[in-house]
C-alpha positions in Angstrom: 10.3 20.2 17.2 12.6 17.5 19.0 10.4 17.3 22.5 7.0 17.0 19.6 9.0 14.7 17.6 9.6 12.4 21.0 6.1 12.9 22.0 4.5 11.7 18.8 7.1 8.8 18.6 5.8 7.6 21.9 2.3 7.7 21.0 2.6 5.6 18.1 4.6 2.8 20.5 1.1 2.9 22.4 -1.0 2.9 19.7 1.2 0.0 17.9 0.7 -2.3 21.0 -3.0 -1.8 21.1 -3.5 -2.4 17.2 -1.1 -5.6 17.0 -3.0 -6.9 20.6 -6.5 -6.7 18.6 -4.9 -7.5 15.4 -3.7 -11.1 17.1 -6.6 -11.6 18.8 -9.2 -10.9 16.0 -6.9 -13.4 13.9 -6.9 -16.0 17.0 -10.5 -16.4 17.1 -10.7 -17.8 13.7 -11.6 -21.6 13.8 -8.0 -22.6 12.8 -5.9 -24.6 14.0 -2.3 -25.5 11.9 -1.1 -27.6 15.4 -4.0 -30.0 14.8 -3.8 -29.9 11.2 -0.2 -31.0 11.4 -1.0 -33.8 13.8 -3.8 -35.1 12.0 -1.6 -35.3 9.0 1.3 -37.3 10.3 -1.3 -39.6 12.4 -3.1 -40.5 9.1 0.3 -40.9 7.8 1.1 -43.5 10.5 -1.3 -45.0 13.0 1.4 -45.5 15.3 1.8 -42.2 16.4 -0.2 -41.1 19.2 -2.3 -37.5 18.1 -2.1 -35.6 21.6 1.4 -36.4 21.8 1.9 -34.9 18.2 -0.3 -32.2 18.9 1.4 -30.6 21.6 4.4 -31.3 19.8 3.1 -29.0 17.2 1.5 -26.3 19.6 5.0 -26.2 21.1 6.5 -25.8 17.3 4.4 -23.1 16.1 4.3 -21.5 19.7 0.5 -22.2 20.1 0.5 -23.2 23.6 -0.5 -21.5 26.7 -3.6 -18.8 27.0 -4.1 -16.0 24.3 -2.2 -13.9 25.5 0.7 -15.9 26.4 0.9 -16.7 22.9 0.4 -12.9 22.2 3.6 -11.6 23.9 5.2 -14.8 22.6 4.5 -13.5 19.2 5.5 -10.0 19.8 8.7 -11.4 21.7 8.1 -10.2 24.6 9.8 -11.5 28.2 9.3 -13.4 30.2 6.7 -15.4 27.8 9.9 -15.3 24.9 11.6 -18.4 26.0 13.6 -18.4 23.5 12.3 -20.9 21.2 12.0 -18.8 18.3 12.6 -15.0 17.8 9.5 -12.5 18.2 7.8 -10.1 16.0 10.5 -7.1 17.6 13.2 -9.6 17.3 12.7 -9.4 13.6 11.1 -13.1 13.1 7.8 -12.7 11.2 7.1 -15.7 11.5 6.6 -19.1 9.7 4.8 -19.0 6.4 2.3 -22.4 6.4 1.4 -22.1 2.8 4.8 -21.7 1.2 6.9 -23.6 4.5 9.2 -21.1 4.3 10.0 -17.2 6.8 7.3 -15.1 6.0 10.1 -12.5 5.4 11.3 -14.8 2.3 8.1 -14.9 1.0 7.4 -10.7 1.2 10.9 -9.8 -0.2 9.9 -10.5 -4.2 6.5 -9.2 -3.9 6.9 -6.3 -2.3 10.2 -5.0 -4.6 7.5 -5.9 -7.5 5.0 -3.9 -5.4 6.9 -0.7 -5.6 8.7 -1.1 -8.3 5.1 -1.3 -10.5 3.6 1.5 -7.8 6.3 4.1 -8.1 6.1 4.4 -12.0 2.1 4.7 -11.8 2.5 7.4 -9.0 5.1 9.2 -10.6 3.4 9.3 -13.8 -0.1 9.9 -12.2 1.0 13.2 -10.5 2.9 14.4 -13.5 -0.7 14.4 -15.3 -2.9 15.3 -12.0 -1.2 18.2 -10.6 -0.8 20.0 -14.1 -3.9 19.0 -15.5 -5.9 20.2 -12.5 -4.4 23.8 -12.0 -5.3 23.9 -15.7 -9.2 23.3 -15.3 -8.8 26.1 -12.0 -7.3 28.0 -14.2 -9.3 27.5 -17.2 -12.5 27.1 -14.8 -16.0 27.0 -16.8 -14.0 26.9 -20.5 -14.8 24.3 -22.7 -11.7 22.2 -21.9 -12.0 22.6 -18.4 -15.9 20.4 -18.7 -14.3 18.3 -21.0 -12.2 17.0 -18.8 -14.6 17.0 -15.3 -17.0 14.7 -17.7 -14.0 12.7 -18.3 -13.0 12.4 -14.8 -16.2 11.6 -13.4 -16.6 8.9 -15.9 -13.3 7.4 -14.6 -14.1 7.9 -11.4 -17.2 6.4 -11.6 -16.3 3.2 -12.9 -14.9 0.5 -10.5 -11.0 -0.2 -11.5 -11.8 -4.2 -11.9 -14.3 -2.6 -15.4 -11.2 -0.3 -16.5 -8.9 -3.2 -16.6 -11.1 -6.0 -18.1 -12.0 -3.0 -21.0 -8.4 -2.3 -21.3 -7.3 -5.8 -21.3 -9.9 -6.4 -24.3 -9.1 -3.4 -26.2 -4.9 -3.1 -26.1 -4.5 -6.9 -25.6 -7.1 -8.9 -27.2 -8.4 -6.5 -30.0 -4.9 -4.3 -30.9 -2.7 -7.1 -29.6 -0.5 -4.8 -28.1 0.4 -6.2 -24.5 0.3 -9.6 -22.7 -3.2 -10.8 -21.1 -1.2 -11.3 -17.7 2.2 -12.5 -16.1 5.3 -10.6 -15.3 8.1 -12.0 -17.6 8.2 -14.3 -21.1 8.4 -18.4 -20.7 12.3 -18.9 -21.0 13.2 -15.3 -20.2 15.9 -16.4 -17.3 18.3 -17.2 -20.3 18.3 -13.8 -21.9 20.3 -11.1 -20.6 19.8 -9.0 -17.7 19.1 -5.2 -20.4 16.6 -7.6 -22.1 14.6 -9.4 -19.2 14.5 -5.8 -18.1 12.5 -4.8 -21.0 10.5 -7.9 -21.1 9.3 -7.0 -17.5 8.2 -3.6 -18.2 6.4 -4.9 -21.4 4.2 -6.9 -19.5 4.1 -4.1 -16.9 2.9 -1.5 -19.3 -0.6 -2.5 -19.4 -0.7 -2.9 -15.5 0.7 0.9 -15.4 -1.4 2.1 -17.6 -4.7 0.7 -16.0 -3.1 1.8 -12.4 -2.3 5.3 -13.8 -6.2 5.8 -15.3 -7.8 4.8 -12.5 -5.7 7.9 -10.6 -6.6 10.8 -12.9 -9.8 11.6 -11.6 -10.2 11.8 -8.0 -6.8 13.4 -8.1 -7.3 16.1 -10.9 -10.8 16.9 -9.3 -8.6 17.4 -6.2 -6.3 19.6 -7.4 -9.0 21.7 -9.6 -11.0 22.4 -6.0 -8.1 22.8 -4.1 -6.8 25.7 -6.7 -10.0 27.4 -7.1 -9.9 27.8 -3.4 -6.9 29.5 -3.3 -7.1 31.5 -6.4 -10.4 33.2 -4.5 -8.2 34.7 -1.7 -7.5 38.0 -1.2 -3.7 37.8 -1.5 -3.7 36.5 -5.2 -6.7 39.3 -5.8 -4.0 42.1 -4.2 -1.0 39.7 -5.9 -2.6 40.6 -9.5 -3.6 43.7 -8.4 -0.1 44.9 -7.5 1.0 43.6 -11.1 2.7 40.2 -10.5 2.5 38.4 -13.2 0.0 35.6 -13.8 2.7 32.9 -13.7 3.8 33.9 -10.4 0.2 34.2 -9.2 -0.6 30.8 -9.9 2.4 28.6 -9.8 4.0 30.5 -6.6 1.2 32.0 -4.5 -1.7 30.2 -5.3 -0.2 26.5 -5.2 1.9 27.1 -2.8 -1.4 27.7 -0.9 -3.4 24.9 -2.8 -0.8 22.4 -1.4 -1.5 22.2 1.9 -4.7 20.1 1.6 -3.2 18.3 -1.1 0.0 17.0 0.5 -2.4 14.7 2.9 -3.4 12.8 -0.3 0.2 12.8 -2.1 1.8 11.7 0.8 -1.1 9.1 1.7 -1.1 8.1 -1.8 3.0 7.1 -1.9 2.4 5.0 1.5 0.0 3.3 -0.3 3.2 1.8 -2.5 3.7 -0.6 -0.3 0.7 -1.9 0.3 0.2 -3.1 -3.4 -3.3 -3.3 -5.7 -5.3 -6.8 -4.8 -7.2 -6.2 -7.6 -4.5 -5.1 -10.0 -2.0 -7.6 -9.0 -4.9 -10.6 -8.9 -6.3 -9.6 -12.4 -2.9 -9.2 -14.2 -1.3 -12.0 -12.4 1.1 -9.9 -10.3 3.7 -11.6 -7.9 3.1 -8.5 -5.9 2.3 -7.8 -2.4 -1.6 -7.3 -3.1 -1.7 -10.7 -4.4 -0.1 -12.2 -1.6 -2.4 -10.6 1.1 -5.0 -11.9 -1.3 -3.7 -15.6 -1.3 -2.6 -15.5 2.1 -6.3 -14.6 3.2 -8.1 -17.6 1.1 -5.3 -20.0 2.6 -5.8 -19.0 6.1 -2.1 -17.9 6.2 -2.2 -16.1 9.5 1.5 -15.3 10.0 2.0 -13.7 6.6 -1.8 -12.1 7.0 -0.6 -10.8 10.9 2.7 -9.5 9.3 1.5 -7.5 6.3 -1.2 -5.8 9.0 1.3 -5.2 11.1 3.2 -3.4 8.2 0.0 -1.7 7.2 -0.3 -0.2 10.9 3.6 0.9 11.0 3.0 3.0 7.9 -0.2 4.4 8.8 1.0 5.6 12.5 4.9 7.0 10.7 3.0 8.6 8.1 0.4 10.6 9.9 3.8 12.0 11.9 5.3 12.6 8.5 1.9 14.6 7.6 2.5 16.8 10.2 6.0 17.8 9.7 5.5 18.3 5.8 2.7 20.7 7.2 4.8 22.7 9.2 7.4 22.9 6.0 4.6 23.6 3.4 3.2 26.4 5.4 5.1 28.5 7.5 2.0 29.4 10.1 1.7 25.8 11.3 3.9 25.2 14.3 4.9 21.3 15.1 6.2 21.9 18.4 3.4 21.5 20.6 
């Protein structure tokens, strides 16, 4: 498990150097330039000032200098093109935001606690529905309920999440009047008290949550359903029931335990997705959330926070196709991770 554990480890390093290389160089070839923006500005500003002087002052201040990929293991922090200016990506420095003027690490900290704070309660309460709901319909397979439900979930399925939320937002907020439109907090909340600005956040949350949690419950349940139907056909739950064991223990012990195999891929894919935030979520409801600032980061040609969330993405992706693997081998004893 250790020597597999090393050997995976390694592999992502490589694979992490060749995604942030094409990353930084996709993101290089864009027409922009923040050096000779910056010089333009302070020349207009005062004529005296002589723009190539400026400029290169600025390529030297945002570490734009030098060839591509100069600036690439500048960025990354790597020697002997780190000189020490300014910390690289591996030195923890993210980077410069040009939009806010501020560490792109300041400006990720707020969004992304917002980003999982919203994420984990629509997780958590979409798999408390899913899971249950679809070894119900395997269960129940063909009964009434059970096409009830696979109508409902194709509906939901069907319709794009940007149509759930606009019809939510019309029915619970406009017509009932039972949730904000948008926004995170009440104008004036930073007076009350901490117990109260908590439940002034999760008041405007609730309609987010809800929309986030519906948009879940079908390509989940329909998941589960097909994943439990598969396993309830196998010849150990036919000899299982056949030798007496009661239905409880059929279903709930042998057959998920059996079902979850192909569904731990999604569950744990779906909890790395925490981090990553909902652009459409977070942009409709007016979110400060991570998905929002991807969003604004991309119309304001933001690079460094743009280059940092990717880089994030990447991280999470590699680490938690390696966590995939172990949870296999702990989820079903045949799979071996040591190879």
């Amino acid at each position: 498990m250790g020597r597999y554990i090393v050997k995976r480890v390694l592999f992502i390093i490589l694979v992490f150097f060749i995604l942030s290389f094409m990353i930084y160089m996709i993101y290089n070839m864009l027409p922009i330039d923040k050096a000779a923006e910056a010089a333009k500005t302070e020349v207009q500003a005062n004529r005296k000032l002589d723009y190539n002087e400026r400029l290169e002052f600025w390529k030297r201040r945002y570490g734009t200098d030098g060839t591509k990929l100069e600036r690439y293991f500048r960025w990354l922090g790597i020697y002997p093109f780190y000189d020490g200016r300014y910390d690289g990506l591996l030195q923890g420095n993210l980077g410069q935001s040009t939009k806010y003027g501020k560490p792109v690490i300041e400006v990720l900290v707020e969004p992304m606690k917002n980003t999982i704070f919203i994420n984990i309660f629509a997780t958590i309460l979409a798999l408390g529905i899913t899971i249950p709901l679809g070894i119900f319909c395997a269960v129940k397979r063909g009964s009434r309920r059970d096409v009830a439900v696979q109508v409902g979930t194709i509906i939901g399925y069907s319709l794009p999440t940007f149509i759930i939320a606009i019809v939510f937002i019309w029915l619970f907020a406009v017509v009932l009047g039972w949730f904000p439109v948008s926004g995170m907090t009440t104008a004036g909340s930073l007076h009350w008290s901490k117990s109260k600005q908590f439940w002034d956040k999760m008041y405007h949350l609730a309609l987010p949550l809800i929309v986030m949690t519906f948009c879940s419950l079908g390509g989940m349940t329909r998941y589960v359903r097909a994943a439990m139907i598969e396993a309830l056909s196998m010849d150990c739950i036919r000899t299982a029931r056949a030798k007496g064991v009661r239905e409880k223990v059929v279903i709930y012990s042998h057959a998920w335990r059996n079902a979850l195999l192909p569904i731990i891929t999604l569950i744990i894919g779906w909890f790395l997705g925490i981090f990553g935030g909902s652009v459409m979520i977070e942009n409709i409801f007016g979110l400060n959330g991570i998905g929002k600032v991807y969003f604004d980061a991309l119309n304001g040609n933001d690079n460094e926070v743009i280059l940092a969330l990717q880089m994030f993405y990447v991280s999470i992706s590699l680490f938690g196709n390696l966590l995939i693997d172990l949870v296999y081998g702990l989820v079903d004893p045949r799979i071996r991770v040591n190879k």
